[in-house]
C-alpha positions as CSV (number, residue, x, y, z in Angstrom):
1,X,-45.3,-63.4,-69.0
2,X,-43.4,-64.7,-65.6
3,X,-45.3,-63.7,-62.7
4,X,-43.8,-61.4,-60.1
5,X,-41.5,-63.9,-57.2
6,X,-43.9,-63.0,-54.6
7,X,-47.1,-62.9,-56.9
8,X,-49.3,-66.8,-57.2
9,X,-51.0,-66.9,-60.5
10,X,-54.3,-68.4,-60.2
11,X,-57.1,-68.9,-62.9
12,X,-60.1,-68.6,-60.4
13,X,-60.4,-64.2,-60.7
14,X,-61.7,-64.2,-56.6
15,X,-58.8,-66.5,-55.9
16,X,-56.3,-64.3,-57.7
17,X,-57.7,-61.2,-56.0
18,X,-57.3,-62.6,-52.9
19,X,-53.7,-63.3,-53.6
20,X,-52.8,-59.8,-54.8
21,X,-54.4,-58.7,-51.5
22,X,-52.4,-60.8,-49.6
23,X,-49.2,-59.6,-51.3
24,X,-50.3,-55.7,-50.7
25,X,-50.3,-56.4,-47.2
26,X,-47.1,-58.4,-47.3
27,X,-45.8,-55.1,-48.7
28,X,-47.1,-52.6,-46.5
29,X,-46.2,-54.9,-43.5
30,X,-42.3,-54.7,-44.5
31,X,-43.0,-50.9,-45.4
32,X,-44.3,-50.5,-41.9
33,X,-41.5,-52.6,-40.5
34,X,-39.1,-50.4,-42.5
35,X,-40.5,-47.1,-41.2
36,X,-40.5,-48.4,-37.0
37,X,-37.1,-49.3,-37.5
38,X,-36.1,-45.8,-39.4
39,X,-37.9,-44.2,-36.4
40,X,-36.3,-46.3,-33.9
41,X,-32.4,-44.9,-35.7
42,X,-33.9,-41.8,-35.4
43,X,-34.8,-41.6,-31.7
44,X,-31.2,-43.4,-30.8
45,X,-29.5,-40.3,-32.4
46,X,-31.7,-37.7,-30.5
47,X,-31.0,-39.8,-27.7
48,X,-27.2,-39.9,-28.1
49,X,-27.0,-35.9,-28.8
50,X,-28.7,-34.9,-25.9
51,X,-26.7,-37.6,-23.7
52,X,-23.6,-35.6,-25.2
53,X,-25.7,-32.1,-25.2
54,X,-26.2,-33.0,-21.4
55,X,-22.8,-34.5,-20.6
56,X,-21.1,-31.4,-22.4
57,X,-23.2,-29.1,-20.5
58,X,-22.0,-30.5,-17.5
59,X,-18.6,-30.3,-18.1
60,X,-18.6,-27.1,-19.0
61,X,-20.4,-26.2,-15.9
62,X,-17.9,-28.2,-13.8
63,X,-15.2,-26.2,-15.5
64,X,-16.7,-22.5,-15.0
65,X,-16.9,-24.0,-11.4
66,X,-13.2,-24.6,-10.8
67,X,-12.0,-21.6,-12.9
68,X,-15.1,-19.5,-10.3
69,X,-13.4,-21.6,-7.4
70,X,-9.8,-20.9,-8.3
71,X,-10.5,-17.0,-7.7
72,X,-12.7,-17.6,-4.9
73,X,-10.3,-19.9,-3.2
74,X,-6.9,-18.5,-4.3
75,X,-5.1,-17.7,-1.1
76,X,-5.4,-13.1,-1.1
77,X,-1.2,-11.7,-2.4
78,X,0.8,-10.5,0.3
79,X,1.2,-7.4,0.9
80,X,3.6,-4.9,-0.9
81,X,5.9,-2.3,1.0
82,X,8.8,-0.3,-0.1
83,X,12.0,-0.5,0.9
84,X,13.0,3.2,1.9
85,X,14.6,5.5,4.3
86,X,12.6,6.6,7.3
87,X,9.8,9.0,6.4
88,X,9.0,10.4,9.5
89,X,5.6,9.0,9.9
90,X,5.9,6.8,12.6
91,X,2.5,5.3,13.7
92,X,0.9,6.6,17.0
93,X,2.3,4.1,19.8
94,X,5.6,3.0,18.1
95,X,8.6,3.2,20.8
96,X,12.7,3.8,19.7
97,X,15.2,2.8,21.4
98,X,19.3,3.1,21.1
99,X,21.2,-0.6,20.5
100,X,24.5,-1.8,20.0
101,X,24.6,-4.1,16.7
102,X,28.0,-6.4,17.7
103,X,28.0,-9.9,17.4
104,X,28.5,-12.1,20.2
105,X,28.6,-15.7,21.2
106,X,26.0,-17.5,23.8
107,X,22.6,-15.8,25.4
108,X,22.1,-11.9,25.4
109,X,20.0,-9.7,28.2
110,X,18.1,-7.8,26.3
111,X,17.0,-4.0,27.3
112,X,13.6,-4.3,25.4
113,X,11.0,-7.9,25.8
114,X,11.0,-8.7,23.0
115,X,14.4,-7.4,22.4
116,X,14.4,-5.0,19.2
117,X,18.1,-4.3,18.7
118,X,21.3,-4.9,20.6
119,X,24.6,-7.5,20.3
120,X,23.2,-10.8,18.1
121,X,24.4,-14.2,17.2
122,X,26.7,-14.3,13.9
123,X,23.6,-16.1,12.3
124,X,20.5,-14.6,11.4
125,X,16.8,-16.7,11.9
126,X,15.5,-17.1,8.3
127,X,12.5,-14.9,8.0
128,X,9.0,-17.1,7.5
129,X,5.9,-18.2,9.9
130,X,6.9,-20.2,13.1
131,X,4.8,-22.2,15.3
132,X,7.3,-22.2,18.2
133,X,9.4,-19.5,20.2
134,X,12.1,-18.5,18.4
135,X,15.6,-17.7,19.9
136,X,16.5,-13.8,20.6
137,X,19.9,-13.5,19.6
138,X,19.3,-15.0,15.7
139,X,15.7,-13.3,15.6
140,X,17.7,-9.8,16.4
141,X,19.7,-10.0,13.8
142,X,17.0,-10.7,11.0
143,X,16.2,-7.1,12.6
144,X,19.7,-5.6,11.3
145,X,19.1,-6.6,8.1
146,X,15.8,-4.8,7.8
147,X,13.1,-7.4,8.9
148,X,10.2,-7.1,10.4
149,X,9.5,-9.4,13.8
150,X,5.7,-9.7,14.8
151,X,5.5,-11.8,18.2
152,X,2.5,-12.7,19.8
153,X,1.2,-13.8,23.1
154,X,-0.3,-17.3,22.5
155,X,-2.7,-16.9,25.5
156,X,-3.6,-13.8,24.3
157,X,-4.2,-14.8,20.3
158,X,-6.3,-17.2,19.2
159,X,-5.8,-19.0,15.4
160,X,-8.3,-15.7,13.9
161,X,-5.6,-13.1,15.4
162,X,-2.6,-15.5,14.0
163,X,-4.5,-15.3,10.6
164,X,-5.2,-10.9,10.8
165,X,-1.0,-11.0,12.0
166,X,-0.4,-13.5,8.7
167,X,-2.2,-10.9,6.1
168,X,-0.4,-7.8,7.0
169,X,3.1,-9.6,6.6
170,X,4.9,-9.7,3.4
171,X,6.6,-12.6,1.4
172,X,9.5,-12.0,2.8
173,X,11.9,-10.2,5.7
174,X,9.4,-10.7,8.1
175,X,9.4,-13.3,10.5
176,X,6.4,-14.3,12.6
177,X,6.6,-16.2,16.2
178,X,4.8,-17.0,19.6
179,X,6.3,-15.0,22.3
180,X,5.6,-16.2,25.8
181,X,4.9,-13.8,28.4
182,X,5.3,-10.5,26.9
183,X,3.7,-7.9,28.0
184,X,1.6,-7.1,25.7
185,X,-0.5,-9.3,23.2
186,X,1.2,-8.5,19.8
187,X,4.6,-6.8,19.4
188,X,6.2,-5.7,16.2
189,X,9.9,-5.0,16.1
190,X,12.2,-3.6,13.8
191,X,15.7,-2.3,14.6
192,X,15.7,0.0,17.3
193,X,11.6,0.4,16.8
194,X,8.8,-1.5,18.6
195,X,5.1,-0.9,18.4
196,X,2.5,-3.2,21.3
197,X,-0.6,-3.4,20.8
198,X,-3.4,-5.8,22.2
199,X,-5.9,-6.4,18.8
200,X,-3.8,-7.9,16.2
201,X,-6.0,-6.7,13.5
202,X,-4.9,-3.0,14.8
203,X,-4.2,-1.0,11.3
204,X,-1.0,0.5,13.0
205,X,0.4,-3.0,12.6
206,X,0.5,-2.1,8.7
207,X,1.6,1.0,9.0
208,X,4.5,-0.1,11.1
209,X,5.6,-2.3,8.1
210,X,5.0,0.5,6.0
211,X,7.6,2.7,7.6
212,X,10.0,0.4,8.5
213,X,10.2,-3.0,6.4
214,X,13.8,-3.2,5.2
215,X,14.1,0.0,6.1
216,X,17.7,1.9,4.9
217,X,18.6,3.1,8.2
218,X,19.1,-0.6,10.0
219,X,22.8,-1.4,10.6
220,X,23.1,-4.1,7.4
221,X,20.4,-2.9,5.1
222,X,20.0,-5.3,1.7
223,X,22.0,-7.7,3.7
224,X,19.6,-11.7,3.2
225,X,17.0,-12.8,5.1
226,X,17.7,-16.3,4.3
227,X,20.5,-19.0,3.2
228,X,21.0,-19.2,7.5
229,X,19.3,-20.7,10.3
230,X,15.7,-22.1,10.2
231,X,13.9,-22.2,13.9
232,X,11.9,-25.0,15.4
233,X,8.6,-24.6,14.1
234,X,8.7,-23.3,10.5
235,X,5.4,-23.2,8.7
């Protein structure tokens, strides 16, 4: 019979025993090298999923955390008002006043300052957020097409009362301005309306919009508030 490859035959018994010895522990070596390096695979792949468990936790957390910031940081909607006919309830404060609506050429003296109705340039002042004073006579007649004009004192109004005047204001037909010297620190106009107050956060500034944003009763009701002339200073 031919011995086993890694068997030596030997006719000496003690010799021969020693040699089988020798060969068990040549197999139990390579078993035991076989097992590490089975063990070794193993602890890579526990390794790897919770580098992926951990890197897909992450993610996902990174993810909740812009969809959380995208709400948190999402600029608030505009308000909504109706465009209506006059209801009657005009907010405590609010002055009216009697204006001619012509159109005229060159610089207009106005009764009311700010002015709140009277002659106008052909061209209206797109309606929108400006940094800068804005003229009369185009500003006027974004008032006869049912727009809103909030003016401000900037002396008066710091950037926190510019922001409380930017919430109440809708997405459109309302136009927002410094005003230099006025009388007052925040005045909101409509045609032949005008309320002044001194805290621009004060809640009759919404219900003036309320009552008369695009109001029904101005001279050209429906009529654009843009498609004409942009100020200096849009936003």
């Amino acid at each position: 019979m031919t011995p086993s490859p890694d068997k030596r035959a030997s006719g000496n018994p003690a010799t021969q025993a020693q040699i089988d010895l020798t060969v068990k522990q040549q197999r139990e070596q390579k078993r035991q090298e076989k097992l590490a390096e089975y063990q070794k695979q193993m602890a890579r792949r526990k390794r790897g999923k919770l580098v992926w468990w951990v890197v897909g936790s992450v993610a996902s957390l990174a993810v909740i955390g812009l969809v959380v910031a995208s709400f948190v940081l999402a600029p608030a909607p505009a308000p909504t008002y109706q465009a209506q006919n006059s209801t009657g309830e005009v907010p405590d404060g609010v002055q009216t006043y009697e204006n001619r609506s012509d159109h005229v050429q060159g610089a207009v003296t106005y009764e009311q300052n700010p002015p709140a109705g009277g002659p106008h340039n052909p061209y209206w002042l797109n309606c929108g957020v400006y940094t800068e004073p804005q003229q009369n006579e185009n500003a006027v007649h974004s008032l006869e097409h049912g727009a809103i004009w909030i003016t401000y004192d900037p002396t008066r109004i710091d950037e926190a009362g510019i922001d409380a005047l930017k919430a109440v204001m809708p997405s459109s037909y309302a136009i927002l301005s410094p005003y230099p010297d006025m009388d007052t620190a925040v005045a909101v106009s409509g045609w032949n309306h005008q309320l002044k107050v001194d805290d621009p956060t004060d809640p009759r500034i919404k219900d003036f919009f309320t009552e008369f944003w695009r109001s029904q009763n101005v001279p050209e009701p429906n009529a654009a508030c843009s498609g004409a002339i942009d100020g200096p200073g849009k936003a």
